[in-house]
N, C-alpha and C positions, 0 to 999 in steps of 0.2 A: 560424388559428395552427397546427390540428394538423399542415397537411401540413409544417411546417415541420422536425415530429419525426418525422410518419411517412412521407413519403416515402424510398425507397431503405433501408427497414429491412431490407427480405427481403436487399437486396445488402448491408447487413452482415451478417447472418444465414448468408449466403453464406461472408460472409469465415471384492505389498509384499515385496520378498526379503528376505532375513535376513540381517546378517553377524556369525556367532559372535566373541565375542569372548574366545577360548580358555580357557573354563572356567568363567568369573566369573560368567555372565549368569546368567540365569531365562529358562524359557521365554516366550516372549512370549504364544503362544499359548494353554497350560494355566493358565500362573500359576506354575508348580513348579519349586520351587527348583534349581538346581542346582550342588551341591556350589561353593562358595567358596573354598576350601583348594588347589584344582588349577587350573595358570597362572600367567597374569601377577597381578601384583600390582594391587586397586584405583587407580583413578585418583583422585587428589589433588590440591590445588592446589600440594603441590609436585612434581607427578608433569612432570618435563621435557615440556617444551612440544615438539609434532609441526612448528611450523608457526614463523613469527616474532613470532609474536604473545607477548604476555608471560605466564608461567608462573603469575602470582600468583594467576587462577583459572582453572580449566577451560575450553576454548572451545570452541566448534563446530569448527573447525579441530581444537582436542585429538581430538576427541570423534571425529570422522571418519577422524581419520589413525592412530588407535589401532583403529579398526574393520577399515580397510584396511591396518594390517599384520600381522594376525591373516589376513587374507586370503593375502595375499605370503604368509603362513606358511604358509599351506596348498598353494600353488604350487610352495613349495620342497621341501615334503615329499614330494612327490607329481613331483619331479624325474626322480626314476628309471623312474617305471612307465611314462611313453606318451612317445612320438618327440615329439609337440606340446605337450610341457608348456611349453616355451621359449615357445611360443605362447599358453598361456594365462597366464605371466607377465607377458607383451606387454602383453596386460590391464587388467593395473592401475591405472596412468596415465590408460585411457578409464574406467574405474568411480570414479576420485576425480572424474575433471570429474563423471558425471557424478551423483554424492552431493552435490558442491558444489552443480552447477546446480538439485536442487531446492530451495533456499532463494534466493531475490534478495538481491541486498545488502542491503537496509535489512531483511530478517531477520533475518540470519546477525549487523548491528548489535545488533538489538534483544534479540535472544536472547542472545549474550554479554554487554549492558550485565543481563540478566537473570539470569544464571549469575555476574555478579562481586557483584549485590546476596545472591543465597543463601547465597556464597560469604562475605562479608562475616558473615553473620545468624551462620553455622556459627562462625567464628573470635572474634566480639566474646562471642556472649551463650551458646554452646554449649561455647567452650572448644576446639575440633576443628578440622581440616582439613573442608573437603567430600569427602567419599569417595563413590563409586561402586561397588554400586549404592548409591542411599541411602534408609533407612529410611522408611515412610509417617510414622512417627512425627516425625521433622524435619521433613518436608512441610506433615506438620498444624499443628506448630508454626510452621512459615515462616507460613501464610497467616496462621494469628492474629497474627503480626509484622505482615505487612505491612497488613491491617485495624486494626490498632491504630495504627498511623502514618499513615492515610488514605491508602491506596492505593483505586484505585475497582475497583471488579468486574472491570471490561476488563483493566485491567493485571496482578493478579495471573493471571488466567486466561492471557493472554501468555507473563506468568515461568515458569508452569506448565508451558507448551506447550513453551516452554525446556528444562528440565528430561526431558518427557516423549523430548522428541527424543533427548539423549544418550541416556538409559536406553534407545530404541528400537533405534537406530543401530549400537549394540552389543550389541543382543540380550538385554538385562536387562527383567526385569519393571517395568511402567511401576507406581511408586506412587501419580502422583495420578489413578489412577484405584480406587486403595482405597476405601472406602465411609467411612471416618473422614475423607479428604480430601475427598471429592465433598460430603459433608455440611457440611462448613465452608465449603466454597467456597459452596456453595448460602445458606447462613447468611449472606454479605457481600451477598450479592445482595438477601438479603431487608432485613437492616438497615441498609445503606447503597447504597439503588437509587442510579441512576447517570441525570441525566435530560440530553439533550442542549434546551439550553437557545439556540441558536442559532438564528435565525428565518432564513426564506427571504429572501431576494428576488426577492419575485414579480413580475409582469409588470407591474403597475403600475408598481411601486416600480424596475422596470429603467429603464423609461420616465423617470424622473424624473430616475436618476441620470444619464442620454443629455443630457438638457437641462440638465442644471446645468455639463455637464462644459465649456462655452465660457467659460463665468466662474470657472473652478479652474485651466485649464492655458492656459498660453502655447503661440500658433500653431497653425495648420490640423492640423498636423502630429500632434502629441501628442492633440487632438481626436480624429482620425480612427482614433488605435492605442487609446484607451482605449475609445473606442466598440467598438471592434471586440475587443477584447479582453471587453471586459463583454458583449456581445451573443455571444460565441462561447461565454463561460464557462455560460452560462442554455443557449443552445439545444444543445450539445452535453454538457452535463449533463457538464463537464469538473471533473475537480480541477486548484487554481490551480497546484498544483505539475506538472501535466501541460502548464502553459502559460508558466511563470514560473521563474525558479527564484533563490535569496537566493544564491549565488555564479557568478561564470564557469566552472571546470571544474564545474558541476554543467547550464549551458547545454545542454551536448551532448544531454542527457538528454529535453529537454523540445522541443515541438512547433517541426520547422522546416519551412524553407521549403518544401525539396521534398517536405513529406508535406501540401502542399494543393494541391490541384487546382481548377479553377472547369470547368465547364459553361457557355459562352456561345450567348445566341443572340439577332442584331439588337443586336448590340455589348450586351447586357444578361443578367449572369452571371445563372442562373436556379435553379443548384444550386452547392454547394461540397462536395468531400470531405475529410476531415480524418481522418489517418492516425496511429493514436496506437501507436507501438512501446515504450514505456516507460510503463507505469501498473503501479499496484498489480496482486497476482496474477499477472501476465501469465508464469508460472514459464515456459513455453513460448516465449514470445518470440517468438510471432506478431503481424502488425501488425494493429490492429484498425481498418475501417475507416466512419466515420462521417457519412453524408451528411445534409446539409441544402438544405432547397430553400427557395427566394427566397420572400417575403412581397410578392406583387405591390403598388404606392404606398403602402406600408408606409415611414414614416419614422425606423423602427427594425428594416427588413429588417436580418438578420444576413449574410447573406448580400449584401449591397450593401454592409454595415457594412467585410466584412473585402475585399472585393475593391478598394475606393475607398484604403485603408488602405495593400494591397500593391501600388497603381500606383505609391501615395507614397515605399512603403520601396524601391520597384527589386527589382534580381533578384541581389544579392549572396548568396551562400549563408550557413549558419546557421541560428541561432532566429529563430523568424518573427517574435517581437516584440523588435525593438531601437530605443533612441532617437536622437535626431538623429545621433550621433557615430557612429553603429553599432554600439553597444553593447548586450549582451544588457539589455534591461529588469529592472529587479531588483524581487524580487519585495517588497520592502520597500519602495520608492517607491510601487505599484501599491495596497498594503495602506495607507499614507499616504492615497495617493489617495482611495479607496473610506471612509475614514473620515472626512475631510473631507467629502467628496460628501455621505451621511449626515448629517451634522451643519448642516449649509446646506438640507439638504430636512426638517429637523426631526425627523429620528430618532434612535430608542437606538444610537450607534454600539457600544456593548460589549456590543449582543446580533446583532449582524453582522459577520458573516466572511465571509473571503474563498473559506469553501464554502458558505456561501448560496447562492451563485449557482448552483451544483451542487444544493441541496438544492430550492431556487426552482421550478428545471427540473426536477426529479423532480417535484417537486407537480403541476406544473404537467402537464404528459405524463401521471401519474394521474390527474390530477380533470377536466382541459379536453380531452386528448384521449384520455382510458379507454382508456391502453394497457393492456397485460396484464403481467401478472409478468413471463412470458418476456422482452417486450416491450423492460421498462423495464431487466432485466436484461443485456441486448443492447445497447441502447442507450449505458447508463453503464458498460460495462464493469464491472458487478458477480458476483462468482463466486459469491457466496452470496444470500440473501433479504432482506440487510444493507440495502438499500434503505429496507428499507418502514418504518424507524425515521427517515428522512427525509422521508416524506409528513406534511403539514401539510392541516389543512383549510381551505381557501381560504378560509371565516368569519371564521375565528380568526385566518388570515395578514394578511391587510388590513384589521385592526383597528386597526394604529399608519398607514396613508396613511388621508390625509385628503386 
């Protein structure tokens, strides 16, 4: 099974300025205040919105667009002194893409839906607008808010990071990084740990799910995409939303046809590569690419799984998994599926998801074929060490097959 994962690793292996925000900020750097009384006025959530998005709280869009006209301020100032100033007006337009471009969309989401909840805390129970910069002391209070409302560790640290971003952006002192914030934050971690309670699906239990799948779905057809769909999700250590997705325009985003390739030889595909340009982190928007090689009379090759699959589906462009009509796959039939499947093989389906199969194949890759950090971090496309809170011990994983 290892070469399954490590074969063609090496060929993927292969594959802070500052903008003042005229007067207002603190240095980022020292910590030291500077003077508040000189400039624009703080930004508020009734501070006129930069962007189209709605005014009622601050947004990353505010938040950038008020950094980048303090820039433009500086361009115009400086009009007169050099022949190229017109030139570095120019400018401005490529330094907003490229402010934008370092958050991905489901960021720049998350972080607003996290700037409307502090924003919210500030106006119901403080009485206040959210102003900028803002106080550690509301910070600290935020967290004991959202701690008291059960928010789990992850998510305040999130809203935080929300927060920290504007304060940066614009060159204000970041407060949660105060020692009265760090210490409460620290405190939520200790009294309300956060455990992920999700079990793998391990190689066993993949097995199981392959052969039950003739008596859950109608025709050859759907057979050979769930298979393959299930058998890509474990060995390529994929998340399901890098394969699936719950609407059509969010299709575009998730794995198609022309980012698979096969390797044949003696009419027998022997490797597949799988080409993921949309996944978490990826801020750079390089494609990352993912090869797997055949499990020779393996009757859960992954690799036979998705090539027999895509004789079926033809060579129509798109997402690679659509159903009989042509229709992207939706990712809520797929989650349907794999819950049944569970429940017919005798197990807890509310301790399996459909990133099991992602966390399965991490285990798996750790404990069966003793990749390395690097390894498994390459592999799953992981940008941090976030991994290793997905290794399961193969003991304790195959405790519920029987």
């Amino acid at each position: 099974m290892k070469e399954a994962f490590k074969a063609g690793l090496q060929e993927a292996r292969n594959q802070t300025g500052t903008i003042s925000t005229g007067g207002i900020a603190a240095n980022a750097q020292s910590g030291s205040a500077i003077p508040q009384d000189v400039g624009p006025p703080p930004m508020t959530s009734n501070t006129p919105a930069t962007s189209n998005h709605s005014a009622s709280a601050v947004t990353v869009e505010d938040s950038v667009g008020r950094a980048i006209q303090d820039t433009a301020a500086l361009c115009g100032q400086t009009s007169n002194n050099s022949p190229q100033s017109s030139e570095a007006c120019s400018l401005i337009p490529t330094l907003t893409s490229l402010v934008h471009a370092s958050l991905t969309p489901a960021s720049r989401k998350l972080y607003n839906k996290a700037l409307q909840s502090i924003s919210d805390f500030c106006r119901v129970y403080l009485g206040i607008p959210l102003q900028f910069p803002v106080p550690y002391t509301i910070v600290a209070l935020y967290v004991a808010y959202a701690y008291k409302n059960g928010k789990a560790h992850s998510t305040i640290l999130s809203q935080l990071s929300a927060l920290a971003f504007v304060h940066k952006v614009n060159n204000m002192y970041d407060p949660t990084k105060v020692f009265l914030v760090r210490k409460a934050v620290n405190g939520v971690a200790r009294l309300a740990p956060s455990f992920d309670t999700r079990l793998p699906i391990t190689q066993p239990i993949l097995h199981r799910l392959c052969r039950c799948l003739p008596h859950m779905v109608t025709g050859s057809y759907d057979n050979l995409m769930f298979r393959a769909i299930f058998t890509t999700a474990f060995y390529a250590l994929a998340r399901i939303g890098e394969l699936l997705a719950f609407t059509k325009p969010q299709s575009e985003r998730v794995l198609q046809l022309e980012d698979v390739s096969f390797e044949v030889k003696n009419d027998q595909a022997v490797k597949v590569h799988l080409v993921f340009k949309n996944f978490k982190h990826n801020i750079s928007q390089q494609p990352h690419s993912v090869p797997i090689v055949a499990l020779p009379r393996h009757p859960f090759c992954p690799v036979q799984a998705l090539h027999a699959y895509v004789k079926q589906r033809g060579a129509s462009s798109g997402c690679l998994f659509i159903d009989k009509l042509s229709n992207p796959l939706s990712r809520r039939r797929f989650e349907s599926l794999v819950h049944d499947c569970l429940l017919t093989c005798g197990l807890d389906a509310s301790r399996y998801k459909g990133h099991s199969f992602r966390i399965g194949g991490a285990s798996h890759a750790s404990s069966t074929c003793n990749f390395s950090d690097s390894q498994l971090r390459t592999l799953g496309r992981w940008k941090t060490d976030a991994f290793k809170k997905y290794i399961r011990s193969p003991a304790l994983s195959d405790m519920n097959v029987s």
